[in-house]
N, C-alpha and C positions, 0 to 999 in steps of 0.2 A: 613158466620159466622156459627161458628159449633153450636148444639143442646146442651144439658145440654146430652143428652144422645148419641150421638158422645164421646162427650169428655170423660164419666164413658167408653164404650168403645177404647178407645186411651189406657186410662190408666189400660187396661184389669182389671180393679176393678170387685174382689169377694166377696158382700154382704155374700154369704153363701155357705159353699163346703159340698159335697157328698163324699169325699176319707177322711173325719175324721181331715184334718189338720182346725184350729181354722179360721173362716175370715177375712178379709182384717177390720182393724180399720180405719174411716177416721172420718173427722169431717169439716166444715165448717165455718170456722172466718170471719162475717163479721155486720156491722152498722146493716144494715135491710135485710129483705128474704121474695118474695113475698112469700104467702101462698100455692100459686101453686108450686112454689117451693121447698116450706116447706115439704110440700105432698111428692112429688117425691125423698127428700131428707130420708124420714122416710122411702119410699119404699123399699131406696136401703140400709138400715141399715147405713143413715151417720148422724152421729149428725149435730144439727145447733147450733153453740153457737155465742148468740148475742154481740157483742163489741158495748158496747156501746159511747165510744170515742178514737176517733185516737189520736193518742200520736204524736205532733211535735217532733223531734229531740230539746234537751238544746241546743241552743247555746250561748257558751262558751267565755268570754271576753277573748281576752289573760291577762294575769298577766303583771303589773308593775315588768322591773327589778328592784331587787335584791337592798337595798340599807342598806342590812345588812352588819357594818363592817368584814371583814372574818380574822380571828385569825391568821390565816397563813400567809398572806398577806400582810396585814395594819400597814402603820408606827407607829412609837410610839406616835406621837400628836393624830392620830385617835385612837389608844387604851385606851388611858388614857380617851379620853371621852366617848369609848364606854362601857369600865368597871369603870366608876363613880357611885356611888351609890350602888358598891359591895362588897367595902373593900378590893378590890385587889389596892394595892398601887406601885407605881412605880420602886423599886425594883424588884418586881415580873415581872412587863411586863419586864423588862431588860432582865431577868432570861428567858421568853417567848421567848423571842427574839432571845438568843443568841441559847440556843436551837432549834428553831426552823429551823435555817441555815442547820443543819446537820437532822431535822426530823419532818416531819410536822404532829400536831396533827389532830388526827382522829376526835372526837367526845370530849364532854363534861365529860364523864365518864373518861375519860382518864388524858384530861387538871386537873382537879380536882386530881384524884389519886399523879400524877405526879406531882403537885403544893401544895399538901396535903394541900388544900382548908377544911374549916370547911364546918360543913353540909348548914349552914346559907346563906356561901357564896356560894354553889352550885347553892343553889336554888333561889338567885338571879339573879345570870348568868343562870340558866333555864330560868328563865324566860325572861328573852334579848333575849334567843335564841328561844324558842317558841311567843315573837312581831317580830320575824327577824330583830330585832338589832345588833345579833352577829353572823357568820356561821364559818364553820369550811373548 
């Protein structure tokens, strides 16, 4: 097992230069540092900064798929339920529909301009699409 001063050696660490270039910066991350340690750490100009808790990694649940209807997609029985409560009425999804054969919508900003949806009714379909109710 190598010495604490092996190792400052290995890594030709230079606390302090004589040809005018600035020293080597280092520092030490850890829980605890014995004192003797500490000492020989301050000797060699490396700081000790104490951590005081190890960070576990998050883990991450994976996500439930996806059980928002997608505009693009979705026949017209699932539309009509997933735009209930928007004031978008069944003509429109027709008009959805038949368009959407030859070009499928991007995003909300879009569906809206090109449906020239009032503001009322945007921001109820926002908000389907911010519960993942509706995607695109």
């Amino acid at each position: 097992m190598q010495t604490f001063e092996e190792w400052l050696n290995d890594v030709k660490f230079k606390p302090s230069t004589s040809d005018g270039h600035p020293p080597d910066l280092a520092f030490m991350i850890a829980p605890s540092c014995p004192s003797l340690l500490q000492r020989k750490l301050e000797l060699k100009n490396i700081q000790y900064i104490e951590s005081k808790k190890v960070i576990e990694p998050e883990i991450v649940e994976p996500t439930p798929p996806s059980t928002a209807v997608n505009i693009n997609t979705a026949d017209k029985a699932s539309l009509i339920i997933a735009f209930q409560g928007t004031g978008v009425k069944g003509t429109t999804i027709d008009k959805l529909i038949t368009r959407r054969q030859s070009k499928r919508y991007i995003n909300l900003d879009e569906l809206a301009s090109e449906r020239n949806f009032s503001a009322a009714v945007k921001a109820k379909l926002q908000a389907k699409v911010n519960k993942a109710e509706i995607c695109f």
